[in-house]
C-alpha positions as CSV (number, residue, x, y, z in Angstrom):
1,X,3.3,4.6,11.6
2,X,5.9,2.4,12.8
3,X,10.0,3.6,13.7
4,X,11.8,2.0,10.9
5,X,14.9,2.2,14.5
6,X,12.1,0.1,16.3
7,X,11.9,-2.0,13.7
8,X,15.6,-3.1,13.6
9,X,16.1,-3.4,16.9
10,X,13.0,-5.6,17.6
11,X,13.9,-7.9,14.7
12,X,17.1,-7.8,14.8
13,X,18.2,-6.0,11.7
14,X,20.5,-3.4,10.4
15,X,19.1,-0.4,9.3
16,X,20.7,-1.0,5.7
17,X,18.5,-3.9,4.9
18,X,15.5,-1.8,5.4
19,X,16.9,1.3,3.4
20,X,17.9,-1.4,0.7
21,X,14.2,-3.1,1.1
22,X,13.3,0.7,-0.1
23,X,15.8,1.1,-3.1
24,X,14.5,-2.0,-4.7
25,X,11.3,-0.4,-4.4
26,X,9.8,-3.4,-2.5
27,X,8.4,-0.8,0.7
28,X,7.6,3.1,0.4
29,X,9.3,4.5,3.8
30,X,7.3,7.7,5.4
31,X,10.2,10.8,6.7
32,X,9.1,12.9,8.8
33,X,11.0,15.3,10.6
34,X,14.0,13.4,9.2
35,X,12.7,10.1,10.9
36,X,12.0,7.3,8.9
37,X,9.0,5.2,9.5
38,X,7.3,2.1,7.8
39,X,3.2,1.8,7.4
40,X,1.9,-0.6,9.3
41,X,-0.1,-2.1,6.7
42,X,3.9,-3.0,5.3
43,X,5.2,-4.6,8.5
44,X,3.9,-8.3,7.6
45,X,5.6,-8.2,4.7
46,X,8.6,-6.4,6.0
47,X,8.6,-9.7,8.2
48,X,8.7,-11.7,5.2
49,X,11.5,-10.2,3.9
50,X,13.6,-10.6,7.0
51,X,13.1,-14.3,6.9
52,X,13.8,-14.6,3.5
53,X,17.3,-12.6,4.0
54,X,18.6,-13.9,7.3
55,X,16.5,-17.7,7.9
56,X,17.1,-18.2,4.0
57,X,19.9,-16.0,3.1
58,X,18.7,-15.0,-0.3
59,X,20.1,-11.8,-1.3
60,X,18.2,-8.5,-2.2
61,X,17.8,-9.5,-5.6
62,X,16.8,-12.6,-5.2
63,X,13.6,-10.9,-3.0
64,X,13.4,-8.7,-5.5
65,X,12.9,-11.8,-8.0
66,X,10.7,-13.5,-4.9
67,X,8.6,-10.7,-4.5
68,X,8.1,-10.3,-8.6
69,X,6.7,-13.8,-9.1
70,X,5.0,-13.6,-5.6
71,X,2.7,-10.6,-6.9
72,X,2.2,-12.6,-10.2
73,X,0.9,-15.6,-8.6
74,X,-1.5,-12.8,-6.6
75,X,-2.6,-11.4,-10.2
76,X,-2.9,-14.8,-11.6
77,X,-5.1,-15.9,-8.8
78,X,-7.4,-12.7,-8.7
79,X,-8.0,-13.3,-12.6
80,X,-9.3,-16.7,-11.9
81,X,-11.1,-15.8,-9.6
82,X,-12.8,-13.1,-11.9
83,X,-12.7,-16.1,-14.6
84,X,-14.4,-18.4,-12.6
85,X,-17.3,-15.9,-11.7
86,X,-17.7,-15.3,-15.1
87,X,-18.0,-18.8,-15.8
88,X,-20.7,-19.3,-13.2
89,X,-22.8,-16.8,-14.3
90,X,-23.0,-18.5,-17.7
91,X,-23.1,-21.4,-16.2
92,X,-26.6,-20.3,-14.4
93,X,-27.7,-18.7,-17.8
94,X,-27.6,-21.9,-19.3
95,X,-29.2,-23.9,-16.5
96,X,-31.9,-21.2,-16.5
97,X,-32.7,-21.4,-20.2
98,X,-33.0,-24.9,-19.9
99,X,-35.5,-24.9,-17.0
């Protein structure tokens, strides 16, 4: 687990912007013994984030909007993935019956 404090002060952030990351439900903090801390696993896209709020100054709703259509485009691209399996495997079916 990662110090949400380390966090801030390595990147350069107030502490706000991470607890507002959280009330848009965009990370899931971890408190324990009343110390907040971020999953590693979240820190990439924590860094996302920050660049999006302080190189680009959107505002929270707009990453909230960013982050939306972000994991669409991940959805969209798994299901074509899936599609396009599919598709093959048809594809060979055919090209088998026909040999």
């Amino acid at each position: 687990m990662v110090l949400i404090d380390q966090v801030c002060v390595h990147y350069e952030v107030e502490l706000n912007f991470i607890d507002s990351l959280e009330e848009y439900g965009l990370i899931q903090l971890v408190v324990m013994d009343n110390t907040k801390y971020l999953s590693p696993d979240d820190l990439q896209y924590v860094e996302k984030m920050i660049r999006l709020k302080y190189e680009l100054g959107i505002n929270m709703e707009g990453i909230d909007v960013i982050n939306n259509l972000l994991h669409q485009i991940d959805n969209l691209q798994n299901e074509l993935v899936l599609a396009k399996n599919k598709l093959s495997i048809y594809e060979q079916d055919e090209y088998d019956l026909k040999s």
